[in-house]
C-alpha positions as CSV (number, residue, x, y, z in Angstrom):
1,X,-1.5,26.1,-28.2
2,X,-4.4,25.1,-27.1
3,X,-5.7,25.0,-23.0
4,X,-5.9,21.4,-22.6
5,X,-2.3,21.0,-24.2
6,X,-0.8,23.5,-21.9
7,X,-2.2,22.0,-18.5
8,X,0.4,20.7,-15.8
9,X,-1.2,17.4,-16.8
10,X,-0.6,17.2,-20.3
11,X,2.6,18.9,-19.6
12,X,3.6,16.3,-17.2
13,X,2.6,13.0,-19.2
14,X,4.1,14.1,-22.3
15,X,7.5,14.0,-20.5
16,X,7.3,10.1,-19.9
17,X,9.3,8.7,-22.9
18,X,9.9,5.0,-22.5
19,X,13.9,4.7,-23.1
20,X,13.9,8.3,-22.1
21,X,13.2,8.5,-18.6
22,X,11.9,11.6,-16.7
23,X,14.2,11.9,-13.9
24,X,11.3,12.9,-11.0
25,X,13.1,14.5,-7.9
26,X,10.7,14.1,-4.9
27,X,11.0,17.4,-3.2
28,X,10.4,17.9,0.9
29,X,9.7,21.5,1.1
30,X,9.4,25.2,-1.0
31,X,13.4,25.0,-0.8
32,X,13.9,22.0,-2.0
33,X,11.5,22.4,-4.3
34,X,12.7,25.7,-6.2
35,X,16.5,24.0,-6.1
36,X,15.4,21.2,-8.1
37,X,14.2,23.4,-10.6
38,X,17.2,25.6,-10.8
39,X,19.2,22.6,-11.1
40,X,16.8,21.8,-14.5
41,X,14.2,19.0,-13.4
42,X,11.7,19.0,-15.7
43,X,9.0,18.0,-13.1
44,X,8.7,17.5,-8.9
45,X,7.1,14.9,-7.1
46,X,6.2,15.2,-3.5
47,X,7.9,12.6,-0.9
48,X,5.9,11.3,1.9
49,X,8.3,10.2,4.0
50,X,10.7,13.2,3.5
51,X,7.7,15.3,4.2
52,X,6.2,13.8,7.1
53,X,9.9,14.4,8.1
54,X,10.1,17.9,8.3
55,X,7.3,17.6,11.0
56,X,9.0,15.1,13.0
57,X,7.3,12.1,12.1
58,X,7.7,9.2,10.3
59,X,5.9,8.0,6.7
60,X,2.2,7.3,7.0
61,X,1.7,9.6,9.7
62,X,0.5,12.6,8.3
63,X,-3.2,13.0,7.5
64,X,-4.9,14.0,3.7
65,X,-5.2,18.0,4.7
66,X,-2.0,18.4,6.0
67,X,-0.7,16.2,2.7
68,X,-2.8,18.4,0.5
69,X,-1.5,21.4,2.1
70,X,1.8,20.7,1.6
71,X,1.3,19.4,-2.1
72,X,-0.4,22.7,-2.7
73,X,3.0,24.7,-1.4
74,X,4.9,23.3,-3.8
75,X,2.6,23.8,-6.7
76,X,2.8,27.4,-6.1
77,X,6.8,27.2,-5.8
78,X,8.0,26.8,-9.3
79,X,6.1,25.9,-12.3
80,X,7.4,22.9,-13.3
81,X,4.4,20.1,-13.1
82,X,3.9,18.7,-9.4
83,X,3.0,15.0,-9.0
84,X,1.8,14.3,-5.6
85,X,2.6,10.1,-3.4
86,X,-0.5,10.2,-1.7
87,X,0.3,6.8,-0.1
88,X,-3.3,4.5,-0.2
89,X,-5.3,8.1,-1.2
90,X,-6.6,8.0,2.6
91,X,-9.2,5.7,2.4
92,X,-10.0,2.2,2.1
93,X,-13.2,3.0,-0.1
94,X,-13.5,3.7,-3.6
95,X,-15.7,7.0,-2.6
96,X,-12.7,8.2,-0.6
97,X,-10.5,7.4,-2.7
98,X,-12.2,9.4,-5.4
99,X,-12.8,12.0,-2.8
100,X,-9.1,12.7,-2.5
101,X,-8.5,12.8,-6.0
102,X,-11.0,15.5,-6.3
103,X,-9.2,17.2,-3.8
104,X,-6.2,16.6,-4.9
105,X,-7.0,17.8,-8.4
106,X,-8.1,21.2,-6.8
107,X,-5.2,22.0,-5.5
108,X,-3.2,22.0,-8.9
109,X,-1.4,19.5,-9.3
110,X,-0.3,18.0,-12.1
111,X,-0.4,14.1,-11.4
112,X,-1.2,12.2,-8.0
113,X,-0.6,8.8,-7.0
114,X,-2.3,5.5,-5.2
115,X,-0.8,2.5,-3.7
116,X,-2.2,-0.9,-2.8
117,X,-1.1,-0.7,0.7
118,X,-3.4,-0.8,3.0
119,X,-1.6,0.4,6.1
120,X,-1.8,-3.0,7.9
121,X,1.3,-5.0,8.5
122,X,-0.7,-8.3,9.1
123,X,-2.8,-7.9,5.8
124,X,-0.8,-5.2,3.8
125,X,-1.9,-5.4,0.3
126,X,-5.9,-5.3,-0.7
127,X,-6.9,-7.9,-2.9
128,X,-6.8,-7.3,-6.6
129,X,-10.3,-6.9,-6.5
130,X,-10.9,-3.7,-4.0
131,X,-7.4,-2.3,-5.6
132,X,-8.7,-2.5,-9.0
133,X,-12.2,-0.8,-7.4
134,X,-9.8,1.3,-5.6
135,X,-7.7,3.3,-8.7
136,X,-10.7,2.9,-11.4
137,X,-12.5,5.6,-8.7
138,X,-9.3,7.4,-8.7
139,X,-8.9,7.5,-12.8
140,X,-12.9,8.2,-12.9
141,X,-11.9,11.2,-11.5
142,X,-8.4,11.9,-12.6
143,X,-9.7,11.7,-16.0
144,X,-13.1,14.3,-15.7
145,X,-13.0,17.6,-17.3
146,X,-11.7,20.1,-14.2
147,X,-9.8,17.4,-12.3
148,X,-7.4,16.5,-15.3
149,X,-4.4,14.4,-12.9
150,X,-1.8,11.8,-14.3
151,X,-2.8,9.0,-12.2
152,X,0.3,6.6,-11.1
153,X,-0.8,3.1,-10.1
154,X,1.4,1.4,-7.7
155,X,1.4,-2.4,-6.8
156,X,3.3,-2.9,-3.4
157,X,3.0,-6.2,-3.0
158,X,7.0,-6.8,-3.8
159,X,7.8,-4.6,-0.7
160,X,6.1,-6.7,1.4
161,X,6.2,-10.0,0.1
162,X,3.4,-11.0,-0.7
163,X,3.2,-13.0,-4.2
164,X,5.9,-12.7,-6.9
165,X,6.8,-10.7,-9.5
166,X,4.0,-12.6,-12.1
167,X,1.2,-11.3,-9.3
168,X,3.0,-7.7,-9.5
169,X,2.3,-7.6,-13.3
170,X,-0.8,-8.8,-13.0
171,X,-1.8,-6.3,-10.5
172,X,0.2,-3.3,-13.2
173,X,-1.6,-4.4,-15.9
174,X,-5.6,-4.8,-13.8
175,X,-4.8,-0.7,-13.1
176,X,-3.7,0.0,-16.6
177,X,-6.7,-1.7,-18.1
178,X,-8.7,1.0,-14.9
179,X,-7.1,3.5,-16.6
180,X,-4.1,4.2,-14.8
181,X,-1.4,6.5,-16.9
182,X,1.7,5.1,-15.4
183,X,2.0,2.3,-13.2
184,X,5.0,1.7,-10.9
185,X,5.9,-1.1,-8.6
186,X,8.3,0.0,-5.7
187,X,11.5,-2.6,-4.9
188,X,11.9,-3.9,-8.2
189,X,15.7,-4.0,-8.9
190,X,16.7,-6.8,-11.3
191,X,16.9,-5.2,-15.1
192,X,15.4,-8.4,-16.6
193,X,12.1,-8.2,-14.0
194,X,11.9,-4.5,-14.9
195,X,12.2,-5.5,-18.7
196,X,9.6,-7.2,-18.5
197,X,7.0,-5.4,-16.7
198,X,8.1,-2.8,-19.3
199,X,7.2,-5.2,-22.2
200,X,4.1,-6.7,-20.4
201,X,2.2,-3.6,-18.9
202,X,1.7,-1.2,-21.8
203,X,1.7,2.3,-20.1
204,X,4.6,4.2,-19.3
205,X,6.4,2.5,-16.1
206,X,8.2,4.2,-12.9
207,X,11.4,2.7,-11.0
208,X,12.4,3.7,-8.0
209,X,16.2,3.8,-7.3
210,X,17.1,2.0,-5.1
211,X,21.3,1.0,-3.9
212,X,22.7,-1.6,-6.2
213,X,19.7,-1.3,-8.4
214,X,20.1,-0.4,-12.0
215,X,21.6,3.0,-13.5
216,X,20.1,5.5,-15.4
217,X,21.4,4.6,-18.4
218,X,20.5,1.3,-17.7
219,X,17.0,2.0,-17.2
220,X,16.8,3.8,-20.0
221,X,17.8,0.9,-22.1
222,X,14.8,-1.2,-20.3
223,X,12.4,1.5,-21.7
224,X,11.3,2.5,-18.3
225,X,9.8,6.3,-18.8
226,X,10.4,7.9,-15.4
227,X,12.6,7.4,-12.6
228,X,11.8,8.4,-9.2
229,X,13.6,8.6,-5.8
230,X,11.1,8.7,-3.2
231,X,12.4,10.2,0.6
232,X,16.0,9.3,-0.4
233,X,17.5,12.9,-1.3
234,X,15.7,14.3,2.1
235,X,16.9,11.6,3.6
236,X,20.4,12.2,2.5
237,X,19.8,16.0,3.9
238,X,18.7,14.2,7.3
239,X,22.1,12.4,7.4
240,X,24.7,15.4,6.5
241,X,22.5,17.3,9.0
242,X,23.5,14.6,11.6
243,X,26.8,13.9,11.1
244,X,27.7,17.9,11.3
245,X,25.7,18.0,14.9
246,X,27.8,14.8,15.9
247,X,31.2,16.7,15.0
248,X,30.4,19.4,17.0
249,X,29.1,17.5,19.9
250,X,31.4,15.2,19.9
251,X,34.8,16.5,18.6
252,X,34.2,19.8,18.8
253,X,35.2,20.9,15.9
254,X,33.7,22.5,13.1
255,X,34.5,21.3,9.8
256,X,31.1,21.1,8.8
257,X,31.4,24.5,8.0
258,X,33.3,24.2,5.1
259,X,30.6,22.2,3.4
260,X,28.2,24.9,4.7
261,X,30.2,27.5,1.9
262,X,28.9,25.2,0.0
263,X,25.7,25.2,0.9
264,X,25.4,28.7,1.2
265,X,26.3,28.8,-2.7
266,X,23.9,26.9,-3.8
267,X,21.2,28.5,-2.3
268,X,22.1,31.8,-4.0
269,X,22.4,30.1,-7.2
270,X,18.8,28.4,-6.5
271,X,17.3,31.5,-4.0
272,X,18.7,34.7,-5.2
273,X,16.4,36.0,-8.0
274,X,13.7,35.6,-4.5
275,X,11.5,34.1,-7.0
């Protein structure tokens, strides 16, 4: 087997199969990280709301190093392929954009994203112009020998309503033609939209699960090629987390702890070789 076949890159695009979805866990920390591949992920992506957090903030509010930092952490935890949301790639520029690609690149991992969000509530997608600018820089780079990265496009501009599905795909297909490797447009829940960004984008395409959105299988049958869930499994840990605290606060009982046997299982099953 040759190098370039057996990077984390290569590793990680050949497991997008449209109608056979990679199912991407977005992992918060080293624990998290080495349970999801004791569980059998194939690949981890990093969460930038469930990392921010672990440091008591909120999405958006951590900077590039401490991102970087963190991505690098869980690179180094398993070796499954690591694929990195870093949110609009810090910059508004194409040069640091590609700057943080480079960066990113160094660090190890396997794929990287970049969003069209600019940060702004008042003006909060770029236009297609500077977002097209913005990911060819990033796939200039992603694409160089030495900084090999899957690069993931992602149009926002659903999330925030601002133009309709037509200027989503539009957008999609603008960073495919960039070369983006997989392009991904958060909020889309309707199979038939989905279908058809499928059908209309020609790269492998993300969906992020969202409640009453589509199933697996169901996603699968749209020929989507990998499934993400973003902060919502940290998230979920943030909420169990609370609602033992509030027993014992409030009821004072402790019934929580029978869910922490649980728990304790689990991390020997994922923990206990101390690998």
């Amino acid at each position: 087997m040759t190098a370039s076949i057996a990077s984390p890159a290569d590793r990680f695009l050949a497991l997008h199969r449209p109608g056979e979805p990679l199912l991407l866990p977005n992992a918060w920390d080293v624990g998290s990280a080495r349970l999801f591949a004791s569980l059998g992920f194939s690949a981890l992506a990093t969460t930038s709301s469930g990392f921010a957090a672990t440091r008591g903030l909120l999405d958006g509010q951590v900077d590039r190093e401490g991102v970087l930092a963190h991505a690098a952490e869980l690179v180094s935890a398993t070796s499954l392929p690591v694929s990195a949301d870093l949110e609009n790639c810090f910059a508004e520029d194409a040069a640091g954009v590609a700057e943080t690609i480079r960066q990113a690149a160094a660090v190890g991992l396997a794929g990287a994203s970049i969003e069209d969000f600019t940060g702004d509530r008042d003006a909060p997608i770029y236009p297609l112009d500077v977002a097209r600018d913005r990911v060819a820089a990033a796939a200039e780079v992603s694409r160089s020998a030495g900084s090999r990265l899957v690069l993931t496009a992602r149009a926002e501009n659903h999330l925030y309503g601002q133009g309709g599905l037509d200027d989503t795909i539009r957008r999609l297909q603008t960073f495919a033609e960039v070369g983006a490797d997989v392009v991904y447009a958060p909020g889309l829940t309707d199979l038939s939209d989905i279908r058809r960004v499928v059908s209309e984008v020609g790269v492998p395409v993300n969906v992020l699960t969202r409640g009453g959105g589509p199933t697996v299988a169901e996603l699968a049958g749209a020929g989507v090629a990998r499934i993400s869930v973003g902060g919502a499994l940290a998230i979920v840990g943030l909420a169990a987390v609370a609602e033992a605290a509030r027993e014992l606060l409030e009821q004072g009982t402790v019934g929580f702890t029978e869910r922490a046997q649980e728990g304790a299982a689990v991390a020997q099953a994922a923990f206990g070789d101390g690998s």
